[in-house]
RORORO-586968 format. One record per residue (C-alpha): residue number from 1; x, y, z. Coordinates in nm, 2 decimals. Each point is the difference from the previous one (the first is absolute). Layout:
REM residues N
NUM_X_Y_Z
...
This chain:
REM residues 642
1_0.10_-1.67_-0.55
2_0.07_0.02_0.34
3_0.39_0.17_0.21
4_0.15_-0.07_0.33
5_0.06_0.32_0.22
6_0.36_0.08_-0.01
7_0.22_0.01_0.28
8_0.25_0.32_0.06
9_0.36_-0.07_-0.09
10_0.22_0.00_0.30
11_0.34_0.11_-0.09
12_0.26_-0.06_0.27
13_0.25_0.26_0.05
14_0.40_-0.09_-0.08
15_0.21_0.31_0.10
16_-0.22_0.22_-0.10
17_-0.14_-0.12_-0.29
18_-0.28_-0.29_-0.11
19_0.01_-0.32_-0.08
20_-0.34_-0.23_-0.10
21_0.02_-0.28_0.30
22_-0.19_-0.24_-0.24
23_0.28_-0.02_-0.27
24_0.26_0.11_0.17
25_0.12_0.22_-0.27
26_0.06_0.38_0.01
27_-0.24_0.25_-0.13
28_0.28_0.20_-0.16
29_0.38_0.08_0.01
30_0.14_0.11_0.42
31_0.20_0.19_-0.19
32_-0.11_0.24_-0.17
33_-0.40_-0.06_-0.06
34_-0.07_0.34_-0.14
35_0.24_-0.02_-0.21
36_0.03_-0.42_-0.16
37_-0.45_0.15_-0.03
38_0.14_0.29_-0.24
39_0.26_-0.21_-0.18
40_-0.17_-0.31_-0.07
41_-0.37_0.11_-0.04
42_-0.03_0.35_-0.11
43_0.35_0.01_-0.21
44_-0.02_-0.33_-0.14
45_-0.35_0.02_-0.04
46_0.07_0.36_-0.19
47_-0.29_0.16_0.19
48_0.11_0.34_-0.08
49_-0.04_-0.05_-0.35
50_-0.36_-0.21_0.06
51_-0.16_0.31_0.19
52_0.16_0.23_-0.25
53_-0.12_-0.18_-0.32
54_-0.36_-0.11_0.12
55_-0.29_0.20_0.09
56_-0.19_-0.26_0.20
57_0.29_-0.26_0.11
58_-0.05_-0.34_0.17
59_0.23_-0.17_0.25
60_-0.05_-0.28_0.18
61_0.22_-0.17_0.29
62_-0.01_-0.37_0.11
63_0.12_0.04_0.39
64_-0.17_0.33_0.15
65_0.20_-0.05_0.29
66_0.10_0.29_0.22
67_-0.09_0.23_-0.35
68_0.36_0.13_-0.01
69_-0.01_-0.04_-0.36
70_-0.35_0.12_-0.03
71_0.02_0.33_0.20
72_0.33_0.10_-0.21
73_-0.11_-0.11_-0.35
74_-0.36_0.27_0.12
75_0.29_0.24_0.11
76_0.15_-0.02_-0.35
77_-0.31_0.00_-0.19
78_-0.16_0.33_0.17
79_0.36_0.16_-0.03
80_0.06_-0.13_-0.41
81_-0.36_0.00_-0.19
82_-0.20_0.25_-0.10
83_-0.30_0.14_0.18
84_-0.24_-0.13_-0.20
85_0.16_-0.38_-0.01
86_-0.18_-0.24_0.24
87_0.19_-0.32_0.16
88_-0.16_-0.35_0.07
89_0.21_-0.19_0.24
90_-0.14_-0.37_0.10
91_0.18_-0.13_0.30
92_-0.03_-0.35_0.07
93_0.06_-0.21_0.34
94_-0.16_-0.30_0.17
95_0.16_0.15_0.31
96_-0.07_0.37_0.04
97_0.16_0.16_0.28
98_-0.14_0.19_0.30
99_0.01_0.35_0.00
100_0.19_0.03_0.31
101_0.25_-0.19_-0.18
102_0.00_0.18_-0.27
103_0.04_0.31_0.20
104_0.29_-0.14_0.20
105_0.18_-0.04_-0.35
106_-0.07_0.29_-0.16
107_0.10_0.22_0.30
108_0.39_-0.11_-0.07
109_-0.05_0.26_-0.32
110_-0.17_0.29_0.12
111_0.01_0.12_-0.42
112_-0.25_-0.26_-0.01
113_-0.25_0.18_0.25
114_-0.22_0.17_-0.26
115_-0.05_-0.30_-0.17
116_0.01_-0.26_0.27
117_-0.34_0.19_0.16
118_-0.15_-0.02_-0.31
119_0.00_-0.32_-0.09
120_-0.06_-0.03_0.33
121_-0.31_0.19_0.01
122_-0.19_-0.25_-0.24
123_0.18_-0.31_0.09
124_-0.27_-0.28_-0.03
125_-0.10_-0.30_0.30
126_0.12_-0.30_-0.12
127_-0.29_-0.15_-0.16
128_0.08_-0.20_-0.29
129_-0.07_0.18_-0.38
130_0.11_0.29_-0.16
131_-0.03_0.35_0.17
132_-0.02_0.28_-0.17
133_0.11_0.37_0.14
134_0.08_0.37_-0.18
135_0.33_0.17_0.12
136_0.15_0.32_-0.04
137_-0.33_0.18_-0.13
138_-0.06_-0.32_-0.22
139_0.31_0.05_-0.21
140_0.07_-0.38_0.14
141_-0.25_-0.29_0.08
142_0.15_-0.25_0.16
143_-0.12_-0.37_-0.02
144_0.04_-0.19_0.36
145_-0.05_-0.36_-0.13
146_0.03_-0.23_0.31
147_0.05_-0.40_-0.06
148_0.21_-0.22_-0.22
149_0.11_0.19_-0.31
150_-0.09_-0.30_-0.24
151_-0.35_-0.01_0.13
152_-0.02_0.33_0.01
153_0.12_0.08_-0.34
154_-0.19_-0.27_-0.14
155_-0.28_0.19_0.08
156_0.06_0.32_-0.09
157_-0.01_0.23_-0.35
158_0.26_0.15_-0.07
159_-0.18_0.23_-0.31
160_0.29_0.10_-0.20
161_0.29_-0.12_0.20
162_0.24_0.04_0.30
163_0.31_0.20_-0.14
164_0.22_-0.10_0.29
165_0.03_-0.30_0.23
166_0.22_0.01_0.33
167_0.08_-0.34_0.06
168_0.06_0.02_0.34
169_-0.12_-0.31_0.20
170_0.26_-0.27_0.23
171_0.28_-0.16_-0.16
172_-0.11_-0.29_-0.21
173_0.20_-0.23_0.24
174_-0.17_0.13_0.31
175_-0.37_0.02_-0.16
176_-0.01_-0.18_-0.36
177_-0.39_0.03_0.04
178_0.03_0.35_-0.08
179_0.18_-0.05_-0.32
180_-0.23_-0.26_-0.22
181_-0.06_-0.05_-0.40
182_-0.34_0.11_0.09
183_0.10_0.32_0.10
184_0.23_0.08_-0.23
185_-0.25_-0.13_-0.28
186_-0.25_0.30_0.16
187_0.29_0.29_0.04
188_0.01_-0.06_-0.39
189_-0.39_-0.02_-0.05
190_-0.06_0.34_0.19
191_0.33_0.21_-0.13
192_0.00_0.27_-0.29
193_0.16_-0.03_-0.32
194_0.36_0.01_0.10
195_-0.07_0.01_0.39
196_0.37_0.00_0.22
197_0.05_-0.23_0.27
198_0.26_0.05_0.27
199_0.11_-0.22_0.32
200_0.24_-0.01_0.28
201_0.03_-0.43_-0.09
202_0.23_-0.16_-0.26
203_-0.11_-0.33_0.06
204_0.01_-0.27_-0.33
205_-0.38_-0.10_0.06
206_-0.13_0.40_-0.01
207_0.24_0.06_-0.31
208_-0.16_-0.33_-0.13
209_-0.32_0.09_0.09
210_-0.06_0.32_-0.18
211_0.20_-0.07_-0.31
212_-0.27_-0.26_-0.05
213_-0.27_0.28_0.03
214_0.18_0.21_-0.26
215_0.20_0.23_0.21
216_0.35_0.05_-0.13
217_0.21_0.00_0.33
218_0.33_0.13_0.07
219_0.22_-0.03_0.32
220_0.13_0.37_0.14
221_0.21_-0.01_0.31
222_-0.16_0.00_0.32
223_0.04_0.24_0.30
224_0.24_-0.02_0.28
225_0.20_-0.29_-0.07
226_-0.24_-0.22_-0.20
227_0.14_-0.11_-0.28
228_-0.33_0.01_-0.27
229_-0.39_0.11_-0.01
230_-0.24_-0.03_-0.29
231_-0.15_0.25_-0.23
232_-0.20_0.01_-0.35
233_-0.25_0.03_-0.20
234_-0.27_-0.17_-0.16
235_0.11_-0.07_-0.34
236_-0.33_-0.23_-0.13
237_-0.38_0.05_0.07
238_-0.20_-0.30_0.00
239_-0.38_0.09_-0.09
240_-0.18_0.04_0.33
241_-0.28_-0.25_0.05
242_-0.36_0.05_0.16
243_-0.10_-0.26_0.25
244_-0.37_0.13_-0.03
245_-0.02_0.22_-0.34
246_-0.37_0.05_0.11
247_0.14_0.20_0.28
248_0.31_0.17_-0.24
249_0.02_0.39_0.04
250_-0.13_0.21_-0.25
251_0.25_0.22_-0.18
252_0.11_0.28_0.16
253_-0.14_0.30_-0.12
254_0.19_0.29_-0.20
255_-0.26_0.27_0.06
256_0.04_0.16_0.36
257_-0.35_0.06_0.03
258_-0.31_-0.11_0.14
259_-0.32_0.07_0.10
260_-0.16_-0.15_0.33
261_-0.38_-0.04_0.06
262_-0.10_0.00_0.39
263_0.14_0.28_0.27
264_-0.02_-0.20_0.29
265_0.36_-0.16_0.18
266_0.02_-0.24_-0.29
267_-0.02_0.24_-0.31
268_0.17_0.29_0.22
269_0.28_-0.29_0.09
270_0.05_-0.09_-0.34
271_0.01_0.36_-0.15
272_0.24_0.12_0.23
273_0.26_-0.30_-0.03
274_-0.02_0.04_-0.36
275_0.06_0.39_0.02
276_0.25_-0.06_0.23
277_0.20_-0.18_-0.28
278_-0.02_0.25_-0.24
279_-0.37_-0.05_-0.11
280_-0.27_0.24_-0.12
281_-0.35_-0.11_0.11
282_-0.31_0.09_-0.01
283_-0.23_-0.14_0.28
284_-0.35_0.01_-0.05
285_-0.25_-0.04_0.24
286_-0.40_0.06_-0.04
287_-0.02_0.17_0.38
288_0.12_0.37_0.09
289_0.32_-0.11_0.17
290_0.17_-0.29_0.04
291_-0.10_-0.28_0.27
292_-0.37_0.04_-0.07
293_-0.05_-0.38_0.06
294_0.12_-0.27_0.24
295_0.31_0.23_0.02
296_-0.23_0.29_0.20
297_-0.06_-0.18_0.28
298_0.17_0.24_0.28
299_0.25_-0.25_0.12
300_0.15_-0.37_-0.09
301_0.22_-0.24_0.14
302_0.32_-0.10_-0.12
303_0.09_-0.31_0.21
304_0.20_-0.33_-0.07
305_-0.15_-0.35_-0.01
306_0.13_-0.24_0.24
307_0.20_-0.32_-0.05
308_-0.14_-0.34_0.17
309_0.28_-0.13_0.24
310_0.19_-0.34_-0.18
311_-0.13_0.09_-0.39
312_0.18_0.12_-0.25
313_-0.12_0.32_-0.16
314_-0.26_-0.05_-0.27
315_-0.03_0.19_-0.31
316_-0.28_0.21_0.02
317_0.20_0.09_0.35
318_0.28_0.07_-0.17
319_-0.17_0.27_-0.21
320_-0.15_0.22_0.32
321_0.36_0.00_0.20
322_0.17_0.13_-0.33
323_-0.31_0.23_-0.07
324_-0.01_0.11_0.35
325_0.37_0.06_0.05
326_0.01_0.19_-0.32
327_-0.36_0.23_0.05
328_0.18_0.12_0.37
329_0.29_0.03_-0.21
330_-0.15_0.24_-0.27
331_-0.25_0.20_0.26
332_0.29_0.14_0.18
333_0.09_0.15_-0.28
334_-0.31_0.24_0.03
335_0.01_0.03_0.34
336_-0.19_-0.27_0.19
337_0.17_-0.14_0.30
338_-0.10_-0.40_0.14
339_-0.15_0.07_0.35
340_-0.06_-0.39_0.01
341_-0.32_-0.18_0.08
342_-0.15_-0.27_0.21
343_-0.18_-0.36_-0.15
344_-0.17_-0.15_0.30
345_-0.04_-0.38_-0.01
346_-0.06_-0.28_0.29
347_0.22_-0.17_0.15
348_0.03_-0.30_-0.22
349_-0.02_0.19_-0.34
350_0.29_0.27_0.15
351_0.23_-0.35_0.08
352_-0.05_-0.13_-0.36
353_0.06_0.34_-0.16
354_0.38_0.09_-0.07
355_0.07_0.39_-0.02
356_0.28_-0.07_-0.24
357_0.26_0.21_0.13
358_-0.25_0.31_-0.05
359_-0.17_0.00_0.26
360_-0.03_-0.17_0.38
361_-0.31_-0.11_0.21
362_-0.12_0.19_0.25
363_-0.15_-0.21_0.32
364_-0.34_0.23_0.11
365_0.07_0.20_0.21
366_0.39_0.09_-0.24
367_-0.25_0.05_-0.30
368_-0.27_0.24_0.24
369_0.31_0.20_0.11
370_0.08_0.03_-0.32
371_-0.35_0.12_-0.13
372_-0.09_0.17_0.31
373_-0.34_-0.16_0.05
374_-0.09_-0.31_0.15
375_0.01_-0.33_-0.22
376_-0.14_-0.30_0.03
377_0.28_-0.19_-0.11
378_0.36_0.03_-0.15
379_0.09_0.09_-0.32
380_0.29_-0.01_-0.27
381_0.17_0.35_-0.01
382_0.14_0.12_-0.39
383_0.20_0.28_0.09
384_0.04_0.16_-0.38
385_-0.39_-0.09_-0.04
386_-0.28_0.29_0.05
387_-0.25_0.26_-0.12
388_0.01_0.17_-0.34
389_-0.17_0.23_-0.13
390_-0.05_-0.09_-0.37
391_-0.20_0.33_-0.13
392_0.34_0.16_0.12
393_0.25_-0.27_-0.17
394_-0.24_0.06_-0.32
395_0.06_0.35_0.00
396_0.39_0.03_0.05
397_0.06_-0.30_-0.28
398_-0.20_0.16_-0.24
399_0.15_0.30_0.03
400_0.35_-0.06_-0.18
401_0.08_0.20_-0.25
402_0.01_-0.24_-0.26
403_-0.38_-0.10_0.05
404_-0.29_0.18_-0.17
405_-0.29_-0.07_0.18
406_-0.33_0.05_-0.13
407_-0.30_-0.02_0.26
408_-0.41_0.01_-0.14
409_0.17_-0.26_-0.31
410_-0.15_-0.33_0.03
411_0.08_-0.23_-0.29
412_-0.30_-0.20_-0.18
413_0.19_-0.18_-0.27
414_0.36_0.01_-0.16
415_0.13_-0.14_-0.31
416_0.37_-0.07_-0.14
417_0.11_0.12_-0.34
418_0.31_0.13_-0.14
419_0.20_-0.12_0.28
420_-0.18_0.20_0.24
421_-0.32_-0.05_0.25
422_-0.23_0.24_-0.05
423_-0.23_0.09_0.27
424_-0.40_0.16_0.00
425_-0.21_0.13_0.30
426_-0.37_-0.01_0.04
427_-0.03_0.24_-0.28
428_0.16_-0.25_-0.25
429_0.26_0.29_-0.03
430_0.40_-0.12_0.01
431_0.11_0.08_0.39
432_0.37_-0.13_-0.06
433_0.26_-0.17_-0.23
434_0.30_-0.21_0.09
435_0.18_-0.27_-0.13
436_-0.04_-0.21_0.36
437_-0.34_-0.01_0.21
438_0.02_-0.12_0.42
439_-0.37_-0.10_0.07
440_-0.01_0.11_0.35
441_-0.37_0.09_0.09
442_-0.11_-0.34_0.19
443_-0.31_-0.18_-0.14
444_-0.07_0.30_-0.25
445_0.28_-0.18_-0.21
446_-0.24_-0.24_-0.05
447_-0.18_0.26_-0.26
448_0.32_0.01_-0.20
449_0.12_-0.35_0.02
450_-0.31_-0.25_0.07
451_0.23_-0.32_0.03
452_0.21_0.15_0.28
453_-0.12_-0.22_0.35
454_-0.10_0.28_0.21
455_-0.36_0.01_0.29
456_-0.05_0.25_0.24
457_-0.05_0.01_0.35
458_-0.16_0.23_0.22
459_0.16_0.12_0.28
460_-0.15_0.29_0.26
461_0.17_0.09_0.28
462_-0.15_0.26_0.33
463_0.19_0.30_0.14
464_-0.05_0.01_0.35
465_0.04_0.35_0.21
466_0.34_-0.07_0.22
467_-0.19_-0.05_0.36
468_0.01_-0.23_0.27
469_0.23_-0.27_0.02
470_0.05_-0.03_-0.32
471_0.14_0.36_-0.08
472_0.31_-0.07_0.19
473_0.12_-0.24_-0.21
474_0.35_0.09_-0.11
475_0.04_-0.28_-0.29
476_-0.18_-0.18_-0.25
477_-0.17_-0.32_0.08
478_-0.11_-0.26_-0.28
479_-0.17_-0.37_0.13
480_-0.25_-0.20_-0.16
481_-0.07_0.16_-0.30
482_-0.02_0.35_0.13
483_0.22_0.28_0.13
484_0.00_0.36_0.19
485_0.23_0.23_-0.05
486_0.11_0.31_0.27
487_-0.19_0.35_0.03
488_0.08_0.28_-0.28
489_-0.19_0.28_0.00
490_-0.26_-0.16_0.27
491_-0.08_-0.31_-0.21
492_0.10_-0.29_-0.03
493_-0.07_-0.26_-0.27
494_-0.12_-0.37_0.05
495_-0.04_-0.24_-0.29
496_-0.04_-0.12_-0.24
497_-0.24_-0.28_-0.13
498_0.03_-0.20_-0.25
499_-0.28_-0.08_-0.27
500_0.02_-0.17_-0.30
501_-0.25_0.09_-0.27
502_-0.19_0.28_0.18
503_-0.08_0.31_-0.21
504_-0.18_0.24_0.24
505_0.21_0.36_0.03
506_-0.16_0.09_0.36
507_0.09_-0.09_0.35
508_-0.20_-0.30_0.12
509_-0.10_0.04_0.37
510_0.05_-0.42_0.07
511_0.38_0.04_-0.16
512_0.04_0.28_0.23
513_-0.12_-0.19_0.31
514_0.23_-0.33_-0.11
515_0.31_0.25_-0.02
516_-0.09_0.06_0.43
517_-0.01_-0.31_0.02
518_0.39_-0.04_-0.17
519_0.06_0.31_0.22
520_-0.14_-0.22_0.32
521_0.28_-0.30_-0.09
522_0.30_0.26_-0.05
523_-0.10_0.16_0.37
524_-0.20_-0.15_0.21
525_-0.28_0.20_0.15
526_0.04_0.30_-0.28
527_-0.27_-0.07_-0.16
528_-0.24_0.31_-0.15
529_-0.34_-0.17_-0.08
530_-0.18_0.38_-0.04
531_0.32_0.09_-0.23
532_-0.14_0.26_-0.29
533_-0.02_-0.16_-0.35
534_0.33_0.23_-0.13
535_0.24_-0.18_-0.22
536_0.10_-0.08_-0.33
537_-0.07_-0.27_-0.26
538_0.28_-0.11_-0.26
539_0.04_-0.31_-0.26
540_0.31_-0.16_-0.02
541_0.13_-0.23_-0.30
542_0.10_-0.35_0.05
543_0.08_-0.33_-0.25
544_-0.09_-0.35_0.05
545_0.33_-0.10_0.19
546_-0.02_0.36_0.19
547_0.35_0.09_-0.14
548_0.04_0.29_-0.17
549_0.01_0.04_-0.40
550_0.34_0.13_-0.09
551_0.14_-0.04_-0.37
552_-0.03_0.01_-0.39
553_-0.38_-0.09_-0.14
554_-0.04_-0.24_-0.25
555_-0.20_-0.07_-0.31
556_-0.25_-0.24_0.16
557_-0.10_-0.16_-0.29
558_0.33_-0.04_-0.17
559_0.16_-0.11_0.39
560_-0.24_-0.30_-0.03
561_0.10_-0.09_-0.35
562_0.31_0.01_0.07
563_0.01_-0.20_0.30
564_-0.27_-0.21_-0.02
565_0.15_-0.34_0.02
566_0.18_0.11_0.33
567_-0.15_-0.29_0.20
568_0.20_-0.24_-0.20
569_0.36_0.13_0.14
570_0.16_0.01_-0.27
571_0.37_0.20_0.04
572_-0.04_0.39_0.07
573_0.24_0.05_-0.27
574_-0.27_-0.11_-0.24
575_-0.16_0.30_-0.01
576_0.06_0.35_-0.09
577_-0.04_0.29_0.27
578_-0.31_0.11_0.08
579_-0.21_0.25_-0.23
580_-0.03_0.31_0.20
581_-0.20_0.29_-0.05
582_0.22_0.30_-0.15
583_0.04_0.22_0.31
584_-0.25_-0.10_0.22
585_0.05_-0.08_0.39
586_-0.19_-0.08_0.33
587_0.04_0.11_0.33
588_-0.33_-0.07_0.18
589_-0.17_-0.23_0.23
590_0.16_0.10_0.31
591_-0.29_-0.10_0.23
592_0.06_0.12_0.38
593_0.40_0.02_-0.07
594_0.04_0.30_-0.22
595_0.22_0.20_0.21
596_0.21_-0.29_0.03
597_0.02_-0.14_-0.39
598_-0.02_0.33_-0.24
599_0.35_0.16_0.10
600_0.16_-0.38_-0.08
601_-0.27_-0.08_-0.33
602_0.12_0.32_-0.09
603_0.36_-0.06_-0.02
604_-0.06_-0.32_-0.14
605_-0.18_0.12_-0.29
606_0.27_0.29_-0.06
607_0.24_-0.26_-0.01
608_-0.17_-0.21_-0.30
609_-0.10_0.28_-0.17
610_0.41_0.15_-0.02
611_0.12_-0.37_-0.05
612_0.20_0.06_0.38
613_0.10_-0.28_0.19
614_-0.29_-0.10_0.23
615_-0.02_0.12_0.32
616_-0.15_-0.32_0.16
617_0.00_-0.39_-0.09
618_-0.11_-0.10_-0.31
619_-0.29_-0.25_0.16
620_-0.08_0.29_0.18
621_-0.07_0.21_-0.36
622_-0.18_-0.31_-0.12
623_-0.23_-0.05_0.33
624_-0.13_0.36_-0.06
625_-0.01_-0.05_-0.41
626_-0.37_0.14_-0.12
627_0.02_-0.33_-0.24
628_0.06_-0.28_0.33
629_-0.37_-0.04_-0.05
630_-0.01_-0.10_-0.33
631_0.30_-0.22_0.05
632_-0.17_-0.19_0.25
633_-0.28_-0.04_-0.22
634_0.19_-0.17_-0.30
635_0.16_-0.19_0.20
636_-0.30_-0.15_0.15
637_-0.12_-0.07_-0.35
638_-0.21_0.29_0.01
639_-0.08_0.39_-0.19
640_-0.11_0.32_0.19
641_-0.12_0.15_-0.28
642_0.01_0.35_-0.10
């Protein structure tokens, strides 16, 4: 599945106030926006009594626009619910704003400030998908979801529904594209049980349209001097169908507690997401403290993956801009700051590359100003990219109050019973108990689950004592397989190879001299030929397709019985969802982007396991699926086994 970049909205100015120069229509009432936002959104929508009456409510608005409506229905929610209710908002808009215009509306209401900057502070590029971002301590997330709203919402979960829908797009007669059986047949498909609707139009075809869905509409009068808008509720649930039930979610789990296996950034993601909604877990981990794997190297990178100028972005692309966003996102939170890095390319490969609104090229001697050291050539420049150190982020997530974390505890073999997994160490003696289990511990999951698709790779990288040229470097350089990142503490670290199917623990001298030869490309003349043999060895996890493992497991026998015939293509509503394991959940297989995927596999799996909407697209959930291998396989005629 591929997306077009999206181009900002430009809204032209009318006394004061916008209007969208493609439809010609207004974004809202000249009269008195504030107020025609409280009367015929939050009152008619009875938002007051939605935050009041629900612990976790969910709202969605079709036309984001300049987020009047948004910024005063998260103004109502923090002042009405309770301190321990939680509000999802999905805001949908095929042509998001620019902050400076958003800024230029906003300042016309300074009682909007507060809010204003923050939604400011995590407001997303516009890159097509869903962006996910925590506000107000994480008491609201709030769901940027840039594109068409029918092919965005037919692509998206909704878990146990959307309580509230703004209906706030163009007029029908000014933009009828917005306002099509389609997407009134998925507004019904992705509400709750008696999910409201409210909207600013009265016109016959919307009335029409959502009667037909199983809302029961009523006309209210409209604000400042219209004569009628619409309101209602839905009144008749049609059973939701599964376009791929081999891909349905599991059911979401009662139990609010879970124990993950693996301390590195994906299990100390995962456990602190789920703690941070209220879970008790216990993470496990056979090593002292956590990040005694891939995630204690000293430093990674967190940097974006570039577009190719004239495509369309392709899914596995789509998955590492919303990962990336969202890990830059979540690492503020414990303190990290983007001090942006540099990707060299040549000339031709820098022309063909698009930054994607994140980023800019850089000609040489722009890029070696910017690294302070000479380059050899220029470079594409990712200003919220840069170092991490993951032993640190490993650390701080793990240390949340709701996680237990248990180092020296590796786990040799589990087994379910009584509606719990129970877990035992090298001793054979029980090490944990929980109703859920995260395998998080790379290709050691392989000892608990044989059939999951996991290999290793070796990767070694060399620290280098900061001197020379290459200790002034002020940024972090990646090109060609390899990177170097600026002196800390006097070294500086240069790697990292990358080598399937080798076993051997200890540095090998002829890796080391191929990483100053990487070190050579990055800046010229640098080389160290009579380095000292000091660095570190690691193994990462990767799958067949190198994208991660994020999801339910499934019975592999009874998945193949069940689906065996696939390769015939007969209807998906032919079969019956897929037959999960009780509890049990991936996140590995991260290869060399750990950093970037864990904070966003985590949220992912949090959201299956509550039954919340999804945070992302739903082909994005099924690209990442633990059972896409065995899919492929039956439909290719063909078993995996295990």
């Amino acid at each position: 599945m591929t997306q077009p970049l999206l181009p900002w909205a430009r809204p032209c100015w009318d006394g004061g106030l916008p209007r969208d120069p493609e439809s010609g229509d207004v974004y809202f009432s000249h009269r008195d926006p504030l107020g025609e936002r409280e009367a015929v959104f939050l009152r008619q929508g009875r938002l007051r009594e939605l935050v009041r009456g629900r612990r976790r409510p969910v709202v969605a608005e079709l036309g984001l626009g300049g987020a009047l409506t948004a910024l005063l229905s998260l103004r109502l929610f923090l002042d009405e619910a309770g301190t321990g209710s939680h509000l999802l908002y999905l805001a949908l808009e095929r042509r998001p704003w620019p902050l400076a215009e958003l800024r230029r509306l906003w300042a016309q209401w300074p009682s909007l400030a507060r809010l204003g900057e923050a939604l400011a502070a995590v407001y997303p590029p516009p890159l097509p998908g869903i962006h996910r971002r925590r506000l107000f301590g994480g008491r609201v997330t709030f769901l940027f979801a840039w594109g068409e709203a029918q092919a965005l919402l037919g692509d998206w979960d909704a878990g146990l529904g959307v309580d509230l829908w703004y209906l706030d797009g163009f007029a029908p007669a000014r933009d009828d594209q917005a306002w099509t059986p389609e997407l009134f047949r998925l507004i019904a498909r992705h509400s709750a049980p008696g999910s409201r609707f409210t909207t600013y139009t009265a016109a016959g075809c919307v009335r029409r349209g959502l009667e037909r869905v199983g809302f029961a509409v009523e006309k209210r009068p409209g604000f400042a001097g219209k004569r009628n808008s619409l309101c209602g509720v839905l009144s008749r649930c049609e059973k939701r169908s599964v376009e791929m039930p081999w891909f349905a979610r599991p059911p979401s789990e009662p139990h609010r507690e879970a124990v993950v296996v693996g301390a590195g950034i994906a299990g100390c993601c995962v456990a602190e997401e789920l703690a941070f909604r209220g879970w008790q877990v216990t993470l496990l981990d056979a090593a002292s403290a956590p990040a005694g794997g891939a995630s204690g190297n000293p430093v990674g990178l967190l940097q974006p993956r570039p577009g190719v100028v004239g495509q369309a972005l392709q899914l596995p692309q789509r998955i590492h801009v919303e990962a990336f966003l969202w890990a830059v996102s979540r690492y503020r939170d414990y303190g990290w700051r983007p001090g942006g890095m540099l990707q060299l390319e040549g000339q031709g490969e820098l022309e063909r590359l698009h930054p994607l609104t994140l980023g800019e090229r850089l000609s040489r001697d722009e890029a070696s100003s910017v690294a302070g050291v000479a380059l050899a050539e220029g470079a594409l420049w990712w200003p919220q990219g840069g170092a991490v150190d993951p032993r640190h982020l490993c650390r701080a997530l793990s240390s949340h109050p709701g996680i237990d974390f248990r180092s020296h505890t590796p786990v040799m073999r589990m087994f379910h019973r009584d509606g719990s997994w129970h877990l035992l160490g090298r001793d054979g003696n029980p090490c944990a108990r929980a109703p859920v289990v995260v395998l998080a511990n790379a290709v050691a999951a392989r000892r608990l689950r044989a059939e999951l698709p996991l290999s290793s790779v070796r990767g070694q990288l060399a620290l280098l004592a900061a001197e020379g040229r290459t200790g002034a470097l002020r940024r972090p350089l990646c090109a060609r397989g390899g990177y170097l990142t600026p002196a800390r503490e006097g070294w500086q670290v240069l790697g990292a190879s990358f080598e399937p199917g080798r076993t051997e623990p200890r540095l090998d001298a002829s890796v080391q001299h191929a990483l100053t030869e990487v070190l050579e490309a990055l800046i010229p003349g640098a080389s160290r030929s009579g380095a000292p043999l000091r660095g570190r060895v690691s193994w990462r996890a990767i799958t067949p397709d190198r994208r991660p493992l994020i999801g339910p497991l499934v019975e592999p026998a009874l998945f193949d019985t069940v689906y065996h015939d696939l390769r015939h293509g007969r209807p998906p509503s032919r079969y019956p969802g897929a037959p999960y394991v009780p509890g049990l959940y991936a996140l590995s297989g991260l290869g060399s982007h750990g950093l970037i995927f864990a904070p966003w596999g985590a949220a992912l799996l949090a959201d299956l396991l509550e039954g919340a909407p999804l945070g992302t697209s739903r082909s994005l959930m099924e690209a990442v699926h633990p059972a896409r291998f065995r899919v492929r396989a039956l439909r290719r005629g063909q078993t995996l086994g295990l």
